[in-house]
C-alpha positions in Angstrom: -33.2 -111.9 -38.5 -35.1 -111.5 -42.0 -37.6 -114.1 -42.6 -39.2 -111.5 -45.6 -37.2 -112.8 -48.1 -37.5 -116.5 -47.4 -41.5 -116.1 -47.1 -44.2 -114.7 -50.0 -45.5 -111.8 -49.2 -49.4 -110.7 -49.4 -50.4 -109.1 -52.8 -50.6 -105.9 -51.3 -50.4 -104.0 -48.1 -51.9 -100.8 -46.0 -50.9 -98.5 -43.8 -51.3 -99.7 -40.0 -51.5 -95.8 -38.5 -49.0 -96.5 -36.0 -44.9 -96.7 -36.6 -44.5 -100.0 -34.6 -47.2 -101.8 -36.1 -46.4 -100.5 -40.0 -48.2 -101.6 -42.6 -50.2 -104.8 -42.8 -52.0 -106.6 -45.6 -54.5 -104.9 -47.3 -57.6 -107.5 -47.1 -57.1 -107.6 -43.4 -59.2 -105.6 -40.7 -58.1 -103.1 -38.1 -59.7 -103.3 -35.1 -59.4 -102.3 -31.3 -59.3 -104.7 -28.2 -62.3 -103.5 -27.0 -64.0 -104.2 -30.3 -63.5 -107.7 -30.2 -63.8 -108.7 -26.4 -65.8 -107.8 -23.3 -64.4 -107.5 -20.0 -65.6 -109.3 -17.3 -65.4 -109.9 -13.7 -67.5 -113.1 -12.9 -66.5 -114.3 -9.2 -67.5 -116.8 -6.3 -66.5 -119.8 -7.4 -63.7 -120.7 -5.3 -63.7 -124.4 -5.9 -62.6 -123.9 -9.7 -58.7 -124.2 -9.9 -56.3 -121.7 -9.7 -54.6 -120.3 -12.9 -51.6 -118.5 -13.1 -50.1 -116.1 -16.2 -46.6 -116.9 -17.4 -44.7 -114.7 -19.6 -43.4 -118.1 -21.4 -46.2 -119.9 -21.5 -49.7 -117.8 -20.8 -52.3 -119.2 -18.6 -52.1 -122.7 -17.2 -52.8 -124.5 -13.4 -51.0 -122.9 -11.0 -50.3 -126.0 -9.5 -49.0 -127.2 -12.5 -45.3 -125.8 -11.9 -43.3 -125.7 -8.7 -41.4 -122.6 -9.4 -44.3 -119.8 -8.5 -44.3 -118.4 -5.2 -46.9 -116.0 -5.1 -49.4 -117.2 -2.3 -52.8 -118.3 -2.9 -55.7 -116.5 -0.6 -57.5 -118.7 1.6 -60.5 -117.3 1.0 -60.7 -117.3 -3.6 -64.0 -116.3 -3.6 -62.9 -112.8 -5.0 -60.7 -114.5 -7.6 -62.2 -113.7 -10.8 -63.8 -116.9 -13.1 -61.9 -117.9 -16.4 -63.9 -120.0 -19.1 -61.9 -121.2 -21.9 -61.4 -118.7 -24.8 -60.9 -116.0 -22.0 -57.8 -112.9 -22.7 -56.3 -113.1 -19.3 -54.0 -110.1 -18.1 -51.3 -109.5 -15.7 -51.6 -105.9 -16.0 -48.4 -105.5 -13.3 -45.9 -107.9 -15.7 -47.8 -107.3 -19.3 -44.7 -105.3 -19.7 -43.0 -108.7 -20.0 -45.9 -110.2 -22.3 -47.5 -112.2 -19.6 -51.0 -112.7 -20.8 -51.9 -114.9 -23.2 -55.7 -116.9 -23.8 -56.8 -119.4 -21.7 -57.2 -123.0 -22.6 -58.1 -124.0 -19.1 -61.5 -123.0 -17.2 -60.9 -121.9 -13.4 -60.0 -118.8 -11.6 -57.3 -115.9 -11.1 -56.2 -113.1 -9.0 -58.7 -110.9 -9.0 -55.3 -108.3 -9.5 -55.7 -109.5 -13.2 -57.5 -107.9 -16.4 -60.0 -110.6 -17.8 -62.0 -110.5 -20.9 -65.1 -112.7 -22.5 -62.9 -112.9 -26.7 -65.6 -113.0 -29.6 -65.2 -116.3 -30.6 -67.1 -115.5 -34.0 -64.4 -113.0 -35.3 -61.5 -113.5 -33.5 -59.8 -117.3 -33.2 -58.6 -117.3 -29.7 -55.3 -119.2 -30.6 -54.5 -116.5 -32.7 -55.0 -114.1 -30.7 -53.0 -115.5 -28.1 -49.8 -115.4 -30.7 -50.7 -111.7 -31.3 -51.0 -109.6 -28.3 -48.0 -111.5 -27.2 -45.5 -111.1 -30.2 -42.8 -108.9 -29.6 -44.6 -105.0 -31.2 -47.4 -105.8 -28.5 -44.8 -106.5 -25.6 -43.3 -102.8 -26.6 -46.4 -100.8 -26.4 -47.7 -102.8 -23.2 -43.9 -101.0 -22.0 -45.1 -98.2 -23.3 -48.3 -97.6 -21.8 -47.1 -99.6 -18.1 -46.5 -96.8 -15.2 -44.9 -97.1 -11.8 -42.4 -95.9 -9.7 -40.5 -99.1 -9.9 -40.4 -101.8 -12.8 -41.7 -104.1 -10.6 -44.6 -102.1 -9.8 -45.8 -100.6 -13.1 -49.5 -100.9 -13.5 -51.1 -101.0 -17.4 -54.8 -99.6 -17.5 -57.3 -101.3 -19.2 -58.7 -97.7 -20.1 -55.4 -97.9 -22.7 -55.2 -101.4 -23.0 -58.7 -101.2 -25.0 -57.3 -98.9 -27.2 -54.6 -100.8 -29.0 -55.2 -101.7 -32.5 -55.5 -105.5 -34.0 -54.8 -106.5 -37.2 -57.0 -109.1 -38.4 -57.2 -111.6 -40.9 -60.9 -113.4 -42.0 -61.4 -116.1 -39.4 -60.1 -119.1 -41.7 -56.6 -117.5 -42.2 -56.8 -116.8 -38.6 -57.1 -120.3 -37.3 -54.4 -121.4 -40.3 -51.8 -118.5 -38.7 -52.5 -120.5 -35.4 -52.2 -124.0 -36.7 -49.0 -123.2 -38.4 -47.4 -121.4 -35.4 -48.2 -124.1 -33.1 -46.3 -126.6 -35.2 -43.5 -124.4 -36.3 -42.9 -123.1 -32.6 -43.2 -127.1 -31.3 -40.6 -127.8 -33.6 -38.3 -125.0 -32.2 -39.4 -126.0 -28.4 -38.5 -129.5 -29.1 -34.7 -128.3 -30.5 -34.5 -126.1 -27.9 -35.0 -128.8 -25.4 -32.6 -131.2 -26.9 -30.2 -128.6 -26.8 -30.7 -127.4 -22.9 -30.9 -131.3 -22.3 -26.9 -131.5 -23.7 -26.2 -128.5 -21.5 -27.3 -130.7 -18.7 -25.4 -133.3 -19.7 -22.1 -131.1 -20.4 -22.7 -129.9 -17.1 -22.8 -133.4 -15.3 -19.8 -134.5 -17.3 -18.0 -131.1 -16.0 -18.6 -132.1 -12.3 -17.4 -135.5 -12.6 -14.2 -134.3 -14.0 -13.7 -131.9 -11.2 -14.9 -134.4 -8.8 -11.8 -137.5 -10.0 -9.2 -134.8 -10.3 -9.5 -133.4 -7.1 -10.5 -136.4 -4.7 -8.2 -139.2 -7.1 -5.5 -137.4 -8.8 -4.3 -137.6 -12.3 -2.5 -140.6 -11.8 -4.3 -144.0 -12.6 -1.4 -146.2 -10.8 -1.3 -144.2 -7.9 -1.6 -146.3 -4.3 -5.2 -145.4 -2.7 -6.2 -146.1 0.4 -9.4 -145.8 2.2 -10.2 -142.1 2.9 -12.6 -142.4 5.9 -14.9 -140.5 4.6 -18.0 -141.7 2.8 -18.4 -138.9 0.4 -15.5 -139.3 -0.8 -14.1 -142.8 -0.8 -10.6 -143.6 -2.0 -8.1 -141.1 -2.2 -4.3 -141.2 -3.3 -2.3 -142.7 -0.4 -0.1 -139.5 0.2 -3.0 -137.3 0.7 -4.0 -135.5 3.3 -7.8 -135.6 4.9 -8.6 -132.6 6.8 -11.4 -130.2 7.7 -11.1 -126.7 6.1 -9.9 -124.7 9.0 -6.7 -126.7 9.8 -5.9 -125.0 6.6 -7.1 -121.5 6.7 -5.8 -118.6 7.9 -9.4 -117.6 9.0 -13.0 -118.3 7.7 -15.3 -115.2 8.5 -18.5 -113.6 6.8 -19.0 -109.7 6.2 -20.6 -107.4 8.3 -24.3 -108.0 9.5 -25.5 -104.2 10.0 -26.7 -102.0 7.1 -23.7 -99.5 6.4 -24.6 -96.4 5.1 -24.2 -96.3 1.4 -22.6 -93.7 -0.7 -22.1 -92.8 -4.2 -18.6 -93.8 -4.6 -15.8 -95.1 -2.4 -15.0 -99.1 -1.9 -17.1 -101.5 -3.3 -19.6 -103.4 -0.7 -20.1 -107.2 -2.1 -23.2 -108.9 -1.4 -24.7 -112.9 -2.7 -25.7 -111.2 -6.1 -22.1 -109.9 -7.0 -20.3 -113.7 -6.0 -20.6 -115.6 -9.3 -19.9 -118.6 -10.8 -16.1 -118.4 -9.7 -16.2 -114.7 -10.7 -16.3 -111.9 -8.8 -18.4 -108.9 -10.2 -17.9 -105.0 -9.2 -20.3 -103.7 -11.6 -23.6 -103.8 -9.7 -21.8 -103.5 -6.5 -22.8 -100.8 -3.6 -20.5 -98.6 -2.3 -19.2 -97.3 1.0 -16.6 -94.7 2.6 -13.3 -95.5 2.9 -13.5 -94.7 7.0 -16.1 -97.4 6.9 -14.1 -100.2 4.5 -11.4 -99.3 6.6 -13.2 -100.6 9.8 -15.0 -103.3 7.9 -12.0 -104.8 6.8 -10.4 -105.1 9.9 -12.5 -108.3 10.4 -12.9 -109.6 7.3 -10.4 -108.3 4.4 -10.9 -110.3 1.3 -7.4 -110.4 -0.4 -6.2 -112.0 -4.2 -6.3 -115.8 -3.7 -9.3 -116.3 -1.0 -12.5 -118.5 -1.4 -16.0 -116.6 -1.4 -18.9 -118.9 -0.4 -22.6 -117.5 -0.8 -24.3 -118.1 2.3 -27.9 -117.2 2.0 -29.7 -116.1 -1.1 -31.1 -117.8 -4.2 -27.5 -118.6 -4.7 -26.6 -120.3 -1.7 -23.6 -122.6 -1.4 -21.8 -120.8 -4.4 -18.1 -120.4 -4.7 -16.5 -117.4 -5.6 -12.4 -117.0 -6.1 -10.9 -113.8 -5.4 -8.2 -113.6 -8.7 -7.0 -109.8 -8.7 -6.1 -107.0 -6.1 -9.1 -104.6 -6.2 -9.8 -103.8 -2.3 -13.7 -104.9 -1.6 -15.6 -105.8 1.9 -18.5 -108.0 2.1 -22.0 -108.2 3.7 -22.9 -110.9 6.2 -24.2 -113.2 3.2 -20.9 -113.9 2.0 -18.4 -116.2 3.5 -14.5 -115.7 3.2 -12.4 -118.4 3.5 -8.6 -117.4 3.7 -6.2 -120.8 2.8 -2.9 -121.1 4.3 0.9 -120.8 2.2 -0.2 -124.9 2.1 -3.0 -124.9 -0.3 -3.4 -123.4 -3.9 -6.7 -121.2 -4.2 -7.4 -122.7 -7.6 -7.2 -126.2 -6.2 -9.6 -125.3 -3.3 -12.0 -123.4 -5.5 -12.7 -126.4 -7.2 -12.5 -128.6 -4.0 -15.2 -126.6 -2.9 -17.3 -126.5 -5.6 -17.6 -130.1 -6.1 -21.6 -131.2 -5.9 -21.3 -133.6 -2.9 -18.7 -131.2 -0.6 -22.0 -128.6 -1.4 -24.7 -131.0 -0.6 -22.3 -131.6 2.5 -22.1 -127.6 3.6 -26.0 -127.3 2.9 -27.0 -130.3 4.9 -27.4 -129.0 8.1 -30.0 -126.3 7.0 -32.6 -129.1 4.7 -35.8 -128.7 6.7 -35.1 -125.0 6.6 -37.8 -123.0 4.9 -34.7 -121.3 2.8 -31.4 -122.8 3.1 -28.0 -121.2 4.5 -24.6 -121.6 5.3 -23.4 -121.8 8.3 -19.5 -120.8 9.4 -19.3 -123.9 11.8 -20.6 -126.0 8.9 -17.9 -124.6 6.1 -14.8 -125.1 9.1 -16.1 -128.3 9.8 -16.0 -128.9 5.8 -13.4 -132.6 5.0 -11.4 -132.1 1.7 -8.5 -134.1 0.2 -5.0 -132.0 0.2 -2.4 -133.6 -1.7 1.3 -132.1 -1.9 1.2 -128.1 -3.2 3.0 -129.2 -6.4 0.2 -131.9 -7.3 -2.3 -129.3 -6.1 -1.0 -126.8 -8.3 -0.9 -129.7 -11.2 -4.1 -130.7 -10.7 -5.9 -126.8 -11.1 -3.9 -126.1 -14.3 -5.1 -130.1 -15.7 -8.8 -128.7 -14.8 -8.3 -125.0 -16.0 -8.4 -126.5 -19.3 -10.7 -129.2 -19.0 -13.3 -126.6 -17.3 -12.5 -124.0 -20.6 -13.5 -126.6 -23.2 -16.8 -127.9 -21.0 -17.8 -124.1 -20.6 -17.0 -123.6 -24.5 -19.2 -126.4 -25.4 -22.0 -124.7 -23.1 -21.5 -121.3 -24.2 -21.6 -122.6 -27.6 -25.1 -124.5 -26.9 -26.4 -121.3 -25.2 -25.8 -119.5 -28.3 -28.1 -121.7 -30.3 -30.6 -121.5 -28.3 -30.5 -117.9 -28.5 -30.5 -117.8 -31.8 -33.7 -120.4 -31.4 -35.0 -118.0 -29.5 -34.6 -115.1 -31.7 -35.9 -116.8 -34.9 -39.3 -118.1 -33.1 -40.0 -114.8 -31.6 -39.3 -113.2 -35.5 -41.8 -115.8 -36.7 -44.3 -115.3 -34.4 -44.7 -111.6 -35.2 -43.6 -111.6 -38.7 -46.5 -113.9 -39.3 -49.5 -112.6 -36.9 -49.0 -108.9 -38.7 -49.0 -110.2 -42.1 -45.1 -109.1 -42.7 -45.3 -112.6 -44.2 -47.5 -114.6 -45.9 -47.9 -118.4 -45.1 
């Protein structure tokens, strides 16, 4: 995206020294990070709160999200002491652009890089915007080493090195004011638009919900189904619990095979999708081995894959071609009788209240799972195979227009996305002038 043309340009420009930076506006300063902070390491002063570093949103409470899981010490007194105004860096994930300045006073892992900025030449806001815009995040890749990604380590010995381009401290505070209301107003359309997602979504699973526990017919006869859950059902149906009509219900194998470079794929959690099945990440073992793996559990075209640990737990996979696989012990196979249609059971399955039901017996479980006796013991609504077969192709196309209208969504915030990272870093190097 090309915000240059739509944006004035500084009267004239210099060159940066360095390819990724290019040149920047001539009036402007080059300096080093080391230049314009001090690094520190005040500590004992573990009643201050924690802070954490987010790649999204830089440094804020710990406590003020549910969704980090890194444990706190019980003894903080190493944890090193954040004022406001502080550069705060995780130097494992800076590869990612989590740093950012702090707003907040308290303290952080003492893991972290942590430096006192010079309030007199540098506005801290704008700083923030800079050494996370996108040409920072590629030379923190750069300059990150490890065995692993998950493991690389930045230096502060380079990190001081790299160069910042700096406006007079007025223009500075102006860059800043301006990105924070130009990036609000992005955030804020971004958010109406993952809040329609959610709504599609809801919509979607009440859709799949009617069709496949009421039919398509409004005048049909109902009659009391016996089952809370699921209340009425068309008279004709059948209620029944999953293995009165399945062939067998069995999980993968629970050792570690050995793994080899080629041979029949080895599914795990991660490769069962949402209703797809994915080969492309998938491990791989001898064909002795999938031979005697698959005497137990042999996934075939038309079976029902349910995740049964993992982040992804409780998800429903539909096996739709004939490409021989075997499973790990975190997958479930469910394998319907000549009775049911697999499309129709797919989304029998994945209906939010027959998931909450397969999940229940493992809340108070400090990570959830699904049990086998739980998915046998599972009630769904069977009606005739015809209506069955009726009732997937009705929601095959319902399903294609909901996941349209998301995909669509997802799009624009993608493109949201893209155009506030281009402003962020077209701006805080001076590419434009505003």
């Amino acid at each position: 995206m090309d915000l240059e043309t739509s944006f004035p340009k500084y009267d004239s420009y210099q060159d940066s020294g360095t390819d990724w930076l290019g040149e920047i506006p001539s009036d402007w300063s080059l300096e080093s990070i080391r230049s314009v902070t001090q690094l520190k390491s005040e500590k004992n002063q573990p009643n201050l709160q924690v802070l954490s570093v987010y790649r999204e949103y830089g440094v804020i409470p710990k406590d003020s999200r549910d969704d980090n899981h890194n444990a706190t010490s019980l003894d903080t007194s190493g944890y090193k002491v954040v004022g406001e105004g502080d550069l705060v860096v995780n130097k494992m994930k800076a590869w990612q652009g989590s740093m950012g300045v702090s707003e907040h006073n308290g303290i952080v892992s003492p893991a972290y890089i942590t430096c006192r900025v010079d309030a007199e030449r540098v506005y801290p806001k704008f700083l923030h915007y800079l050494l996370r815009s996108q040409p920072y995040i590629g030379v923190y890749n750069a300059l990150s080493y490890g065995v692993r990604v998950g493991q690389w380590d930045m230096h502060y010995e380079d990190f001081k090195h790299i160069p910042l381009p700096l406006p007079d401290r007025t223009l500075q505070q102006r860059i800043a004011n301006f990105l924070d209301q130009k990036t609000a107003e992005i955030d804020e359309a971004i958010a109406k638009k993952q809040h329609f997602i959610e709504l599609l979504k809801e919509q979607k699973a009440i859709v799949i919900n009617h069709a496949v526990t009421k039919g398509l017919n409004p005048d049909v006869t109902m009659r009391n189904s016996g089952v809370k859950r699921i209340g009425e059902v068309p008279a004709h149906w059948s209620i029944v619990r999953l293995k009165h009509i399945s062939k067998k219900i069995t999980d993968g194998e629970h050792i570690s095979p050995k793994i080899v470079d080629a041979g029949v794929p080895l599914l795990s959690a991660k490769d069962v999708r949402e209703r797809k099945i994915r080969f492309d990440a998938a491990a791989y073992v001898s064909v002795p081995d999938a031979k005697k793996f698959r005497k137990r559990c042999n996934p075939e075209r038309g079976d029902i894959l349910i995740v049964s640990r993992g982040a992804t737990v409780g998800r429903i996979g539909l096996v739709e071609d004939d490409q021989e696989f075997c499973l790990m012990g975190s997958v479930i196979l469910v394998k319907p009788k000549e009775v049911v249609s697999p499309g129709f059971l797919y989304y029998s399955l994945n209906q939010e209240d027959v998931q909450r039901s397969i999940l229940q017996a493992s809340d108070a479980s400090a990570q959830q799972a699904v049990y086998l006796v739980d998915v046998k013991e599972t009630v769904v609504c069977i009606p005739p195979l015809g209506e069955q077969q009726a009732i997937y192709t009705h929601l095959e196309f319902q399903i294609e227009e909901f996941d349209r209208a998301v995909s669509f969504q997802i799009k624009e915030i993608d493109l949201l996305t893209e155009i506030k990272t281009v402003y962020i870093s077209s701006v805080v190097t001076g590419k434009i002038k505003i």
